[in-house]
N, C-alpha and C positions, 0 to 999 in steps of 0.2 A: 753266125757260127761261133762265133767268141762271148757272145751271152751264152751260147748253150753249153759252150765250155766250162765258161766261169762259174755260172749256178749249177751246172748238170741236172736238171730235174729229172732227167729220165734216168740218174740211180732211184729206183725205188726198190722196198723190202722185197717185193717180188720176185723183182729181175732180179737184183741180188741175189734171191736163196736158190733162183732155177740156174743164175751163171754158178754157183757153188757144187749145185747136185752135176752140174756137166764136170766140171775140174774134179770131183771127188769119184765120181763114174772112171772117168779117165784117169784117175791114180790109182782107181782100186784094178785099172787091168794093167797097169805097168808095175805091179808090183808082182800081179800074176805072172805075167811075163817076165819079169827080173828073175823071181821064184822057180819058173822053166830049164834052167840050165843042168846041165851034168853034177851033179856031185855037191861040193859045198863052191860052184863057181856060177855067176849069171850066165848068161847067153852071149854074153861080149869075152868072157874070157877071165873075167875080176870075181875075186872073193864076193862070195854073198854079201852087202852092208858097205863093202870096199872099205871103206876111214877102217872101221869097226876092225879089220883083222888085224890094225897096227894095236887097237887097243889090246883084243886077247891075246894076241902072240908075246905080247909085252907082258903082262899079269900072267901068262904062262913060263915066260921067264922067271917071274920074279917069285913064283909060286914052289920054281924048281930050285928056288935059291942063288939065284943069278940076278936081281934086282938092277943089278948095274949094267949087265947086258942090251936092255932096254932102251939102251942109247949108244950100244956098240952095235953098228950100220952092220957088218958083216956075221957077227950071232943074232943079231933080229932078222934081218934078212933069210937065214940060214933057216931060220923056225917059220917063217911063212913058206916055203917053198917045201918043208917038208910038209906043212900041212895042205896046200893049194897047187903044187906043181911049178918046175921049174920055168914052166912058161908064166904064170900069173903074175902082174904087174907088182912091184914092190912099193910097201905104205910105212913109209917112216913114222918113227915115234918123236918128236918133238917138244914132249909135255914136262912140263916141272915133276918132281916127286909128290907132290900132293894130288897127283890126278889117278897115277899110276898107283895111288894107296886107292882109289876112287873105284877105279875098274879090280880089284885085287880080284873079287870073288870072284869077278866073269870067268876064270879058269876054270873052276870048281864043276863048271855046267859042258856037254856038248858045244859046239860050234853055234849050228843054227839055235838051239836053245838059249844059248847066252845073249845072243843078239835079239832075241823075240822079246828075253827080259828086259833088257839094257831099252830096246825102245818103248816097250809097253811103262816100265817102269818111269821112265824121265818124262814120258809125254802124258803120265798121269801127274808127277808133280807138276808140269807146268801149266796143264788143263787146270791144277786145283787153283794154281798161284793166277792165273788170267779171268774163270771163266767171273769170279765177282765185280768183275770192273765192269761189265757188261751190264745197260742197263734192260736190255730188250731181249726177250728170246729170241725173236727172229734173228740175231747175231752169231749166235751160236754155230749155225750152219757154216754162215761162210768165216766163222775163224776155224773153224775144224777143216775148210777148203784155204785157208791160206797156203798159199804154194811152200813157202821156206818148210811147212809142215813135210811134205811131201820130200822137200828137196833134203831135210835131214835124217829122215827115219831111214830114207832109202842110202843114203853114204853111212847108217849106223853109227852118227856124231855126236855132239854132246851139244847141240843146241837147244835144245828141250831141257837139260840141267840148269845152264846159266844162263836161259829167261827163268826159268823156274827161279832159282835166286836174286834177278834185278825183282820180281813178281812180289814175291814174300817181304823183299827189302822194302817196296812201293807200298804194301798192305801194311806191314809193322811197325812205319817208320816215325809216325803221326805218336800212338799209342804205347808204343813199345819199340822205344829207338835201340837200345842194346841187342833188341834180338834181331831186329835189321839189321844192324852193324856185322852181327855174327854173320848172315845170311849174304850180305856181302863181302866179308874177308873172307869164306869159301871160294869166294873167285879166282882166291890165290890158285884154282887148278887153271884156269885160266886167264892168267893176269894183264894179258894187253887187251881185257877186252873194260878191263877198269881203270882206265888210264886218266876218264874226268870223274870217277867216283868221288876223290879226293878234294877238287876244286867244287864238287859241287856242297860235299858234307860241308867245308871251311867256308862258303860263302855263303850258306842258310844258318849258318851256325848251329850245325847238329852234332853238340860236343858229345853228345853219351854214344852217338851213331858212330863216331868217327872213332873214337876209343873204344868202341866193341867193334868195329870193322879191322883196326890193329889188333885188337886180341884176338879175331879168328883168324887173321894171318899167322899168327906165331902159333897157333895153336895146330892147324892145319900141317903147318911146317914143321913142327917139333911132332906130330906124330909121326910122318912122314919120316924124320932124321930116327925117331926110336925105333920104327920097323923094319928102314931099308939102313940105318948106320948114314955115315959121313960120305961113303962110296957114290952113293944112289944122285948125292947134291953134287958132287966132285964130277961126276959122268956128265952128270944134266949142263952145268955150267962149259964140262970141253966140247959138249955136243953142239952150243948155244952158236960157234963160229958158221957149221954147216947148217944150220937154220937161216940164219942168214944170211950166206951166201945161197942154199937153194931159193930163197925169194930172189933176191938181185938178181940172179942167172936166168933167170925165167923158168927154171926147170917145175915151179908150180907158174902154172900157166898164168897171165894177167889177165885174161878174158873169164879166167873163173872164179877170180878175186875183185872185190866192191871197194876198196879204198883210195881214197886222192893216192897213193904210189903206183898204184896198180892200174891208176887214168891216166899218168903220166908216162907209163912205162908202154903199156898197150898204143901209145899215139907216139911213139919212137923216143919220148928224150929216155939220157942214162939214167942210172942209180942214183949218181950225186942230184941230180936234178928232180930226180922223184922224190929223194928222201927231205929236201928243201923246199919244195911245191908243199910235200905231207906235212914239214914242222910249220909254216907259215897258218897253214888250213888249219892246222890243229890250234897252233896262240892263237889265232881268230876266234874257233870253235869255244872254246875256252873259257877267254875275255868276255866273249857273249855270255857264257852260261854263269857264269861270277855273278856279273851283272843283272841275270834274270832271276836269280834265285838266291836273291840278297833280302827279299822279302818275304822268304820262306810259304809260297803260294801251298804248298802242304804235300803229303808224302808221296803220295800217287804221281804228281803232277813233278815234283823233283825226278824222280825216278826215272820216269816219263821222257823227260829231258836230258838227262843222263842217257838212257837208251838210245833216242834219237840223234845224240850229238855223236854216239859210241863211233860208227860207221864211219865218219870222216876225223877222226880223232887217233885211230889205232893205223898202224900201216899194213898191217896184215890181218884181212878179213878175206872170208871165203864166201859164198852163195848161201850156203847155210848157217853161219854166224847171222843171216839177216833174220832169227826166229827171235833179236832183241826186238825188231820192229814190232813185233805183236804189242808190246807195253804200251807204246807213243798212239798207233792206230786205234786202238781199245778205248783210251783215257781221250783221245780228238771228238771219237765218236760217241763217248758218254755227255763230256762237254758239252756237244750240240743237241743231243736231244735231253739235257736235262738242262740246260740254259739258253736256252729261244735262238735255236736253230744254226746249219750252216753257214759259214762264212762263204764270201766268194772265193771263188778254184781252190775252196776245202774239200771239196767230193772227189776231186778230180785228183787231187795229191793222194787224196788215201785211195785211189782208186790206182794211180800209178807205185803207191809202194807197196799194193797188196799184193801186183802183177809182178814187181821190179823181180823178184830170187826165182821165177820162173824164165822170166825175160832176159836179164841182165846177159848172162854167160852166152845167150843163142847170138844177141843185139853184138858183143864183144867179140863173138868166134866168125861171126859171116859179115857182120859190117866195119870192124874194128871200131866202134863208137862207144865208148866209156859211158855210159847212161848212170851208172849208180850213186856217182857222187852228188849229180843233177838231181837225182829225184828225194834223195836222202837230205843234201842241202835244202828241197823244198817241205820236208817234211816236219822238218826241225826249226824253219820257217812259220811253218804251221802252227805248232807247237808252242813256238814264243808266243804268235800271236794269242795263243789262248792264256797262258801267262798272264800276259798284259789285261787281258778283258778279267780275268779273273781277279788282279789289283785293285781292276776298279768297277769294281760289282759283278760280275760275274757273268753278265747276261747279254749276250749278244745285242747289237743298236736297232731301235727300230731302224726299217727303212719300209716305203710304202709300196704295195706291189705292183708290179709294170704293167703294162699294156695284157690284157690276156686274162689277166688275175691269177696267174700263176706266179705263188713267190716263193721266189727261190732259195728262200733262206728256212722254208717248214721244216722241223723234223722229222723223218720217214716215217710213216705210221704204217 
């Protein structure tokens, strides 16, 4: 049992693309059925997209000339409820000015219109930014069946934006480090989720990456301060308290959040305890990535790593934050079949991160078991190890095949 773990032979292309066509069978009627509800409301009672009505109500704020409202709880508030009913559940806006410049036009469209664009839109740039790392068509399927896919289109979030951006910054970075940089100082709409972007540029020494990563932050921001004025950044920063107290409070639930805080919190210790559990994890996380990407292994593969570290690195991640994992999964899987095959319990990791943004929240709400930091720590495990092989040639170790003649290290064909 523990040989068929560690090699898993029986992931093959096959099985792969038929478990894909079942997950994407089964997302295309729960979307039907999300779709089914009264009005602009699903069948539970929440706005169509759910995340998605914090973003337009906000951009209709700021569209009406209230920019700053955006971040006043009781006039955002007030604007969902005239649009969705005083019963429907209320979605805070928590985002910097530079996001709120990001969604502006969403006001400009209908409701459902706007969110049709907003996910067709984002999940075409990150389709464009992912689908090149791929060496093999038969991949295609089941990254289109990736669950986080499923799990953000449907909260109408913006994690298809910034994979889109670690994606472009992964492709650019080799050839064209300045336009990476740019494509990663956009982050600045969401900035905790760049939090080793920094220690990774400084430790490959990607000096033109990291000073055009500073310039699309100030650039970002400065248009941001010329559209919405000095008000917009003054709201954001008084809003910043009740941000972080709704994580600490649990009032976003910890079973629907992927971070070392949110594994400590779901398994009973406080905040102080959580938030020191997460800076420990994170120097660790860190330290390692310094370390691995001091030899500049190349752009894809920094990125890569970057992504994979993101997860246990930031304190506040959600279910659908987990659509950076597509980078690290992509770049594992090109590695083995374009340099002599699987590693051992490599199938089986990317087999559990592909599941993990489908899994994690059901595993944390009915068993209390924090699963994500486990399987994302193994991924990012994975991930060094390809680093390393890549130092020193690139090409996975012979080894001879076992009893059977099945060896477990082929790449799927």
């Amino acid at each position: 049992m523990i040989g068929a773990l560690r090699d898993a032979a029986w992931m093959r292309p096959w099985r792969m693309r038929a478990w894909a066509a079942i997950l994407l069978a089964g997302f295309a009627a729960s979307f039907v059925y999300l779709g089914a509800g009264p009005g602009l409301l699903d069948p539970f009672g929440r706005p169509l997209g759910t995340d998605f009505s914090s973003f337009y109500t906000a951009s209709r704020l700021a569209l009406d000339g209230r920019p700053m409202a955006a971040w006043d709880v009781s006039a955002h508030q007030l604007m969902q409820r005239d649009m969705f009913g005083p019963a429907a559940p209320y979605y805070a806006f928590f985002y910097p000015p530079p996001f709120l410049l990001a969604v502006l036009p969403l006001a400009l469209l209908p409701y459902a219109w706007a969110l049709a664009a907003w996910v067709a839109a984002t999940f075409a740039l990150w389709w464009a930014t992912i689908r090149p790392l791929l060496p093999e068509r038969w991949a295609i399927l089941p990254l289109l069946a990736f669950p986080a896919v499923f799990v953000n289109a449907s909260h109408g979030q913006n994690g298809f934006l910034t994979a889109a951006l670690l994606g472009a910054a992964a492709l650019a970075l080799g050839r064209r480090p300045v336009l990476a940089g740019l494509c990663i100082g956009l982050l600045a709409i969401k900035p905790h989720l760049g939090l080793a972007i920094p220690v990774a540029l400084l430790a490959a020494r990607r000096w033109a990456a990291f000073w055009g990563a500073a310039a699309g932050v100030a650039l970002v921001g400065l248009a941001a301060l010329a559209v919405f004025g000095t008000g917009a950044w003054q709201a954001f920063l008084a809003n910043a308290a009740l941000a972080r107290e709704t994580m600490e409070a649990g009032l976003v639930a910890p079973e629907k959040m992927v971070s070392v805080f949110a594994a400590v919190r779901l398994l009973g210790g406080d905040p102080a305890l959580a938030y020191a559990v997460q800076a420990v994890a994170a120097i660790c996380v860190l330290v390692l990535l310094e370390r691995w990407l001091r030899r500049r292994p190349g752009g894809v593969a920094e990125i890569a790593a970057v992504a994979a570290a993101t997860p246990l690195v930031s304190p506040f991640l959600l279910d659908y934050d987990l659509m950076v994992l597509g980078l690290p999964l992509a770049f594992v899987l090109a590695a083995a079949l374009r340099g002599g095959g699987f590693l051992p319990w490599e199938k089986l990791v990317l087999l559990a991160a592909f599941v993990l943004p489908l899994a994690s929240r059901g595993i944390g709400t009915g068993f209390g078991v924090p699963v994500a930091p486990l399987v994302t720590a193994a991924l990012l495990w994975v991930v060094a190890r390809r680093l390393a092989l890549m130092r020193d040639g690139g090409v996975a170790p012979a080894r001879a095949a076992p009893p059977g003649g099945a060896f477990p290290w082929e790449p799927l064909r």
